[in-house]
N, C-alpha and C positions, 0 to 999 in steps of 0.2 A: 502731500503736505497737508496738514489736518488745518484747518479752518482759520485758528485758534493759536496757530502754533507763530512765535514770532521768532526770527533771523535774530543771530546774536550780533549783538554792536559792537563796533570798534570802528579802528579809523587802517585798517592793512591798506583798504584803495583811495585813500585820502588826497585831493589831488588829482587822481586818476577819471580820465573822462573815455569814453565807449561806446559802442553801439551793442544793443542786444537785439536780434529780428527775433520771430517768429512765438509772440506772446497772441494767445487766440483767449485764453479766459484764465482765471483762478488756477487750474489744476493743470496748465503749460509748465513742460520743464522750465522753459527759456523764461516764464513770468518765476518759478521759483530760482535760479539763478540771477533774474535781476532783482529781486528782494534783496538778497543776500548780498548783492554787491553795492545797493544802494546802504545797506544798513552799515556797510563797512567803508564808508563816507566817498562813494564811487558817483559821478555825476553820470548820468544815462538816457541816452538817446534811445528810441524804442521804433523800429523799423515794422509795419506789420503787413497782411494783406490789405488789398484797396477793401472800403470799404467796412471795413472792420473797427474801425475810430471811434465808435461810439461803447462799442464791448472792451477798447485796449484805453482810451483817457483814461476813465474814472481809476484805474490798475495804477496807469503813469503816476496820475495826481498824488496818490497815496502813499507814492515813493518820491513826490518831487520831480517827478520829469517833467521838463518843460519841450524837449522838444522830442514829436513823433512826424514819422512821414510812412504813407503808405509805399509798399516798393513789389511790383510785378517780376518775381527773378525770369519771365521767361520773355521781359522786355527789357531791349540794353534801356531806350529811352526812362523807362521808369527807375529803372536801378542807378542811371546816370543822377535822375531829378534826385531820388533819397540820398545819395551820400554827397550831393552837392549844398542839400536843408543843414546837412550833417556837419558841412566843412563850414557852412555860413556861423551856422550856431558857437564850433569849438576850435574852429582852426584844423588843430591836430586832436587824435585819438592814440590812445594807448592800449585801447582792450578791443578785441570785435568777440561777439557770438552769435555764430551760425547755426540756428535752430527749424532749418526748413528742409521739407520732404515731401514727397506726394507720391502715388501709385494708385494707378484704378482699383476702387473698391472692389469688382469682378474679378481682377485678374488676383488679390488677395484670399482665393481660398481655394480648393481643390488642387488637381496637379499643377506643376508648375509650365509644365512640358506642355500642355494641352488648351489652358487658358490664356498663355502672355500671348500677346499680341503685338505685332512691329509697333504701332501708333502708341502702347499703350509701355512698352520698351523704352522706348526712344523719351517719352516724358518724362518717365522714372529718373530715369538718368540723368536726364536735363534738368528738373527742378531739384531733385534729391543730390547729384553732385558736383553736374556742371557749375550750377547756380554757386559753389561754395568756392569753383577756381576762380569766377567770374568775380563774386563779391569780396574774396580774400586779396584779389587785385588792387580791389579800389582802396579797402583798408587799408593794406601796407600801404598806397600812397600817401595816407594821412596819417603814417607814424614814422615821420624823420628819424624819432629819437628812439627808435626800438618798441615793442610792443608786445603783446600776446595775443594769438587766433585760435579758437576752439571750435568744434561742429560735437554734432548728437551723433552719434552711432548704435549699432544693437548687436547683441550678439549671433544673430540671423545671417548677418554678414559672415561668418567663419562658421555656422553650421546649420543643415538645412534643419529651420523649423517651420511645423506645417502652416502652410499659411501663410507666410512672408513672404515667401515666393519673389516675385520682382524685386519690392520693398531688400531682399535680402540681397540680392547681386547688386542694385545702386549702391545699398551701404557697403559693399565689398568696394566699390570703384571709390568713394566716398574715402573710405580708409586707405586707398592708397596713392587719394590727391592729398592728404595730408602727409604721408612721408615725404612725395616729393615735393609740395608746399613748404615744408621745413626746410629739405635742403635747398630751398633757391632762395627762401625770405634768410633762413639762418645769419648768411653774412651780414645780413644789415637790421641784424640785433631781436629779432621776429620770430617768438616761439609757435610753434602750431603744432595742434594737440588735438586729440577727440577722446569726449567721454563717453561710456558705454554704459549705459543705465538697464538694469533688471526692467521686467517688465512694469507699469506703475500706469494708475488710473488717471486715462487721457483723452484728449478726442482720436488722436494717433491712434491708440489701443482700440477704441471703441470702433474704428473703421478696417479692422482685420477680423476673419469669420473666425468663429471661437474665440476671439483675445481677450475675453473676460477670464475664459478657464486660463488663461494664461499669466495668471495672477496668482491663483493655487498650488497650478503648478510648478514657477519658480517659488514660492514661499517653500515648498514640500522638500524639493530637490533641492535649496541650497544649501549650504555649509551651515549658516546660520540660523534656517530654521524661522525666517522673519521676511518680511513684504520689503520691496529696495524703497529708502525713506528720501523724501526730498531734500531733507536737510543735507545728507551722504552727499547725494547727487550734486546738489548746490555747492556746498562745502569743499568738494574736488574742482568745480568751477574754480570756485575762489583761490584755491590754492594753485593752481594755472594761470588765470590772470594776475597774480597778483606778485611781488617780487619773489613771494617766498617758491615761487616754482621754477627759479632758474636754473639754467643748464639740463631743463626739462625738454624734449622737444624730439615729436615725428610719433611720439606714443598714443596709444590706445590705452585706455586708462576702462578697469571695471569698477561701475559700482553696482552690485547686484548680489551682495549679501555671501558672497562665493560661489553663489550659481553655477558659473562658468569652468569652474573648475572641477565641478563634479565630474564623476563616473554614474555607477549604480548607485540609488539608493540604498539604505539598509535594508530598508522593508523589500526589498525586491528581488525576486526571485532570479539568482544567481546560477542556477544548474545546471549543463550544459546538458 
């Protein structure tokens, strides 16, 4: 999301109150999904790491948020203290988004087979998608009235790209606590969804070896020929959270310019 660039206004989540976690600076998914939802008259709770409060206010303020809490997903006690700040502040919640991931920097590049490591396995998966059965728990219990739940995904998770490595199997497990997340919240009104965003300039991105070139390279190979924009990205948020996405629910949603649906490029030598 360019600097400069501002969320268009309306009132779609007017009413509508929510949790977003995992805003770290300016150029965070999860910080451009809660622009977008605050601009479309959504009140927002901002969940982040400990610690981190002094780089996530000045963000909050500038969209109105009044209330943040730091939340440790790999401690129940801290994740109990954040959605309890959360239940003090709004009662109930209508929206959650789960924007957290994590994988050893090491174990992100070379082979897959030769670098994971049990310790470093075993976290992946824990913070990257335990953490979203664990946190999608607490949500639904503060939407009586039905609601919508989202997470981040990548397309790593359905095909091996180099370098993702761990990062790519959590978000594989990740996308399939969201199917069965759907169907157990379904009955009681609870859409749950993930977006899949093209690659886009992050601290995510900046902590996998080479995932700068990995910027080029979806720009080159997609359908469209263009970088995945935040607005897109945010924009399929919104329409997930918000009523216009109902009878939505257990989907993996792309936004990544067509990427994903490529073959061969043109330029690429086809020959057998």
């Amino acid at each position: 999301m360019a600097d400069d660039y501002q969320m268009p206004k309306g009132e779609l989540m007017k009413g509508k109150r929510g949790i977003v976690t995992g805003v770290a600076n300016h150029q965070s998914i999860a910080w451009g999904i809660a622009a977008q939802l605050a601009a479309q008259g959504a009140e927002i709770a901002l969940l982040h790491l400990p610690g981190m409060e002094r780089r996530v206010q000045p963000l909050g303020d500038s969209i109105g948020v009044k209330t943040l809490a730091p939340v440790d997903v790999t401690d129940d006690a801290s994740v109990d203290a954040a959605f309890e700040t959360v239940k003090a502040a709004f009662g109930t919640i209508d929206f959650f988004v789960h924007a957290i991931a994590f994988a050893n920097k090491d174990e992100l590049k070379g082979s897959f087979v030769e670098n994971t490591t049990r310790e470093g396995f075993l976290r992946a998966l824990n913070i990257s998608a335990f953490s979203f059965v664990d946190t999608a728990r607490r949500a639904a219990a503060l939407m009586p009235d039905g609601g919508s739940i989202i997470t981040l995904t990548y397309m790593g998770s359905e095909r091996a790209i180099p370098n993702y490595n761990t990062m790519g199997v959590a978000k594989a497990a990740l996308e399939a606590a969201v199917r069965y997340a759907a169907r157990d919240l379904g009955p009681k009104g609870i859409r749950v969804n993930a977006v899949s965003p093209g690659a886009m300039r992050t601290l995510s991105l900046a902590g996998i070896s080479g995932g700068r070139g990995m910027l080029a390279k979806g720009r080159n190979l997609s359908a469209m020929k263009e970088d995945t924009s935040m607005e897109g990205v945010a924009g399929c948020a919104l329409w997930l959270l918000s009523d216009l996405g109902k009878s939505t629910t257990g989907e993996v949603i792309h936004v990544d310019a067509g990427f994903h649906i490529m073959g061969f490029s043109d330029d690429e030598d086809t020959d057998a």
